[in-house]
VEXDREN-2710 file (C-alpha; in Angstrom, 1 decimal):
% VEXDREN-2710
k/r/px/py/pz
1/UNK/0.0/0.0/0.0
2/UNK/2.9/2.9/1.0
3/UNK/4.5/1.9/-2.3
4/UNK/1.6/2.2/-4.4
5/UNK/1.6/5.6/-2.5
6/UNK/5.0/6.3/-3.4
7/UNK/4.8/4.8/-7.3
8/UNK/1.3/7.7/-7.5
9/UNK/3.0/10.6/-5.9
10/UNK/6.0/9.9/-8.0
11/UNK/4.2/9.9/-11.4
12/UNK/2.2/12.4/-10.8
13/UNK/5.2/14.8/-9.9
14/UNK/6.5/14.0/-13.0
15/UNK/3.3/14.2/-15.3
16/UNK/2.8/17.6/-13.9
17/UNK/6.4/18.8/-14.4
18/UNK/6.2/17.7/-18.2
19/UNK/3.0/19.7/-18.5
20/UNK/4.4/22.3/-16.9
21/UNK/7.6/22.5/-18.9
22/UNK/5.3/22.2/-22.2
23/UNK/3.1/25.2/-20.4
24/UNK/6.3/27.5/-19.4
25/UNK/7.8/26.7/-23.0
26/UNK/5.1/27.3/-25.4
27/UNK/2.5/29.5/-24.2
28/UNK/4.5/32.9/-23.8
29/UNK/4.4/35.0/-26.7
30/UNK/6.8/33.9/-29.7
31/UNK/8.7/37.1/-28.8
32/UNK/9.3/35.7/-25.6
33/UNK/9.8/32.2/-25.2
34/UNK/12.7/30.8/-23.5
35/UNK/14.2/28.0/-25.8
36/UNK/16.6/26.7/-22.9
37/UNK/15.7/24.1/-20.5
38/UNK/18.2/25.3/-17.9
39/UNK/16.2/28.7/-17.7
40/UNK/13.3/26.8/-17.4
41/UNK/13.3/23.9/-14.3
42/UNK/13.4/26.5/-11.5
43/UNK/10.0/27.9/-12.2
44/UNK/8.9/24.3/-12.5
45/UNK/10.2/23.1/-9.3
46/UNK/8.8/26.2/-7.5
47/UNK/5.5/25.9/-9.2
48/UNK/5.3/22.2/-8.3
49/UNK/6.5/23.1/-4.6
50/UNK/4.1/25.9/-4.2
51/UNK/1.2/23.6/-5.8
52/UNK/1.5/20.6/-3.6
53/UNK/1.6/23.2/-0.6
54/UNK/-1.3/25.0/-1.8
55/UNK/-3.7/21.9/-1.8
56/UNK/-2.7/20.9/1.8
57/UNK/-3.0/24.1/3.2
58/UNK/-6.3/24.8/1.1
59/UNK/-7.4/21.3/2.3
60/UNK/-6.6/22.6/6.1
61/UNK/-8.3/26.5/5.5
62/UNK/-11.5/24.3/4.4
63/UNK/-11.4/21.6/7.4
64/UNK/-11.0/24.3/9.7
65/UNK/-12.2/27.5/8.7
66/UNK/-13.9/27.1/5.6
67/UNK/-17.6/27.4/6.9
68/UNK/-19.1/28.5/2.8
69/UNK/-21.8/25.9/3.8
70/UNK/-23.4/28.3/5.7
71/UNK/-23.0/31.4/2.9
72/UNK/-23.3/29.7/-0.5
73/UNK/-25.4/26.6/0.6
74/UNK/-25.2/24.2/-2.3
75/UNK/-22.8/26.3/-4.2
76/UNK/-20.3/26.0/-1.6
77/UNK/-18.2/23.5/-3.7
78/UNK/-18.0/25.8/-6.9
79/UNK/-16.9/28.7/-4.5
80/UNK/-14.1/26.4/-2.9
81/UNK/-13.2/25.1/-6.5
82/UNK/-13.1/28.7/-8.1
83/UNK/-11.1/29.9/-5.2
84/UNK/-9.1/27.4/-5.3
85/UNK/-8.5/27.6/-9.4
86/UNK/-7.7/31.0/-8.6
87/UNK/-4.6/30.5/-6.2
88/UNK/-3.6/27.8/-8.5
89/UNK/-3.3/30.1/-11.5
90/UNK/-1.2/32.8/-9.2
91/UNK/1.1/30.1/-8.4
92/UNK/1.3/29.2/-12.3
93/UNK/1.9/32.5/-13.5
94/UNK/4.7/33.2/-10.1
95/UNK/6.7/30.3/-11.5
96/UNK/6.4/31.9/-15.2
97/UNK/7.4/35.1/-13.8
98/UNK/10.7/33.3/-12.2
99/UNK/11.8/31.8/-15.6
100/UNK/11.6/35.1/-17.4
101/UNK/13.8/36.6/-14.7
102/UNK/15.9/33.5/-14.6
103/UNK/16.7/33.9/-18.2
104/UNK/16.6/37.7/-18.3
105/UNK/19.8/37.4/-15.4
106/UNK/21.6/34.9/-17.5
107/UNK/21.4/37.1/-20.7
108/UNK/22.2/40.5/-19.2
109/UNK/25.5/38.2/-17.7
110/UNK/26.3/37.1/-21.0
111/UNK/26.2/40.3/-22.5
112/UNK/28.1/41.7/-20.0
113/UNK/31.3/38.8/-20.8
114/UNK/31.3/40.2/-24.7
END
């Protein structure tokens, strides 16, 4: 049972880090796209960090504090969902925001070798 655990965690991780690779590499503008895979991993890593912290600690905020029961009755779910889409989407576009300045860093240090 732990292994099978182990064996989903695992694959997820890296299903999502392929996706996520595909997303940082080919959804910027043409104009914009970073080619290198180097300038790309550490937006990755922290978006898959700061993912997999986000959905315990969104999983705690609802055990605990999350009363939308109360406020949205049978919407409550969709609110939680769209909430938590919403987060999810920061966190995306944070990690996008790290490879541009990743690559912008390693540029502006090239140029300043020549």
């Amino acid at each position: 049972r732990r292994a099978f655990e182990l064996v989903r965690i695992v694959s997820l991780g890296l299903t999502l880090a392929a996706l996520l690779f595909a997303l940082h590499r080919w959804l910027p503008a043409p104009a914009h796209r970073i080619r290198s895979f180097r300038d790309l991993w550490l937006g990755v890593v922290v978006t898959l960090v700061l993912w997999y912290l986000l959905g315990h600690g969104f999983s705690l905020y609802l055990g605990y504090f999350g009363g939308y029961g109360s406020t949205y009755a049978g919407l409550a779910g969709i609110v939680a969902a769209l909430m938590f889409f919403y987060i999810a989407s920061a966190v995306l576009l944070f990690g996008g925001e790290i490879n541009r300045a990743v690559f912008d860093l390693r540029r502006e240090g090239w140029q300043r070798r020549e």
